[in-house]
N, C-alpha and C positions, 0 to 999 in steps of 0.2 A: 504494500500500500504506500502511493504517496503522500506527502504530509507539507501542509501550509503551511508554514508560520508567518502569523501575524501579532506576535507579543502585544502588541500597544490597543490593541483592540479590547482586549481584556479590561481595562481600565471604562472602556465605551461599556460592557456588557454588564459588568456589575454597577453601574452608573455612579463608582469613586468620582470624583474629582476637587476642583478647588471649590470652595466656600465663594459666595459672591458671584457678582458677572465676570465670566472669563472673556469677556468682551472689554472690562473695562479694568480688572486685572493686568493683566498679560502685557497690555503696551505700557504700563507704568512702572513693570517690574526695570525696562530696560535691557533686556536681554531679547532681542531681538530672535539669534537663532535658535537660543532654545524654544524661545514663545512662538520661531515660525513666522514670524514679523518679517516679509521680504520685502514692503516699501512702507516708508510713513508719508501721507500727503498732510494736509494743514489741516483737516476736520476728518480725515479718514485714512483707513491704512487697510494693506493686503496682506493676508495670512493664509499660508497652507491650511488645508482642511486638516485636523487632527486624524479625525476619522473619515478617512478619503472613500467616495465610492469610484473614483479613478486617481492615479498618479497624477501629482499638476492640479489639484480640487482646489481654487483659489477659493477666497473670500473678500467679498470688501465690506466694512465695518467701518459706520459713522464713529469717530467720538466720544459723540452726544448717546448717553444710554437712553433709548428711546425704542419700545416696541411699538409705537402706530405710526405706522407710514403717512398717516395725514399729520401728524405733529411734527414729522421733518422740515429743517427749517428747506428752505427753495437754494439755500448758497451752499449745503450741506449733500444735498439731491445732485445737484450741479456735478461737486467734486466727485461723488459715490458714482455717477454716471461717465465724467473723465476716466477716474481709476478702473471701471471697469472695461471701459474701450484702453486701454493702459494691458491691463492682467490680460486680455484677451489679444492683444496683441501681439504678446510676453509667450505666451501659449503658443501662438501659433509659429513664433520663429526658433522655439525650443524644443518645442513638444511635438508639432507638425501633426493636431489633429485632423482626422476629416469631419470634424461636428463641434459642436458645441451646446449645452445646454447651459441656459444663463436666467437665473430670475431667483424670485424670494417666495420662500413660506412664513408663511404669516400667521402664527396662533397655531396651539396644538394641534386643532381641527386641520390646519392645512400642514402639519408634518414640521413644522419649527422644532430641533431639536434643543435651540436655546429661543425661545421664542418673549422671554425678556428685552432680547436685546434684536433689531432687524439687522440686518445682512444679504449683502446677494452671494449667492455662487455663481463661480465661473469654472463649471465643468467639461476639460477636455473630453470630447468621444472618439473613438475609432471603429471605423467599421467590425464585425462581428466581436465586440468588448462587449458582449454579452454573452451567457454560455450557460451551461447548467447548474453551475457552481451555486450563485446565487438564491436560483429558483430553488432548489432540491437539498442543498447544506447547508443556506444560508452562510454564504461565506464567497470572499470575495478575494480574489490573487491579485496582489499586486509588484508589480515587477519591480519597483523602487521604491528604496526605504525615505520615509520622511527628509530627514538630515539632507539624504543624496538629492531627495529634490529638491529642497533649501538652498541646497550647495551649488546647484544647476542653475534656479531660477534669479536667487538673490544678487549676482554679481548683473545680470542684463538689467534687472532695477536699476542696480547704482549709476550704471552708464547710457541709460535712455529715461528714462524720469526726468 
C-alpha cells in the first residue's frame, strides 16, 4: 500500500489551532515565512492556504477584521481586488495553471472555514487535479510542501509588487 503524508493536516482535523483571529494574529507576529505571509500591501496581505486544496492556495486578507462584505471599506475592496489580480498573476508565471478558481465564502452556511474574518482564494487548477482520492478517502496529495511553496512564491512578490 501507498501512503500520503500530509502531517500538517492533522492540526486542520482535530481543529487545534491558535486562540483569536488567525487572520489578524499571524501578520502581527512578524514572521512572515512561518505565518506564510508572501506579500504585505497597505490594508491587505497574501498568505498561503495553511490547508491547501491545491499547491499555490493563495489568500488575500483585509487588515480590517471584518466578516460582512458590505462593511468593507471601498479603498480596502480596491486593494483586496489589486492583490488578487497581483496572486493570480504570481500563479500563473510560477505555477503555470490551466484554471483558476477565485472568490469568497461567506458564513458557515456558505463553507467559510474562518468565517470571522473574509478573504478571497486564489486557487490554482490543473487539468484532471481531481481524482478519487478526494471523493473516496477524503484526502488530498499534494506535490509540495508549504515552506517549498513559500520559498517559490515569496521571492516573485519581492520583485514584482
Amino acid at each position: 500500500m501507498d501512503h500520503l503524508w500530509a502531517p500538517w493536516r492533522m492540526d486542520f482535523i482535530k481543529g487545534e489551532g491558535p486562540t483569536g483571529c488567525i487572520f489578524c494574529t499571524l501578520p502581527a507576529q512578524g514572521k512572515d515565512r512561518e505565518s506564510l505571509i508572501v506579500h504585505r500591501g497597505k490594508q491587505a496581505y497574501i498568505i498561503l492556504n495553511k490547508f491547501p486544496y491545491n499547491n499555490g492556495h493563495l489568500m488575500i486578507v483585509p487588515t480590517l477584521h471584518v466578516a460582512d462584505y458590505l462593511a468593507v471599506p471601498d479603498a480596502v475592496l480596491t486593494e483586496m481586488n489589486a492583490l488578487t489580480k497581483l496572486a493570480t498573476r504570481a500563479l500563473n508565471e510560477k505555477l503555470k495553471p490551466h484554471g483558476f478558481n477565485i472568490g469568497m465564502n461567506l458564513g458557515a452556511a456558505a463553507g467559510a472555514g474562518v468565517k470571522e474574518h473574509l478573504h478571497v482564494h486564489v486557487l490554482p487548477r490543473w487539468n484532471g487535479d481531481t481524482n478519487f482520492l478526494p471523493v473516496l478517502a477524503d484526502t488530498k496529495c499534494m506535490p509540495q510542501h508549504l515552506l517549498e511553496s513559500y520559498d517559490g512564491l515569496q521571492p516573485w512578490f519581492a520583485s514584482n509588487a
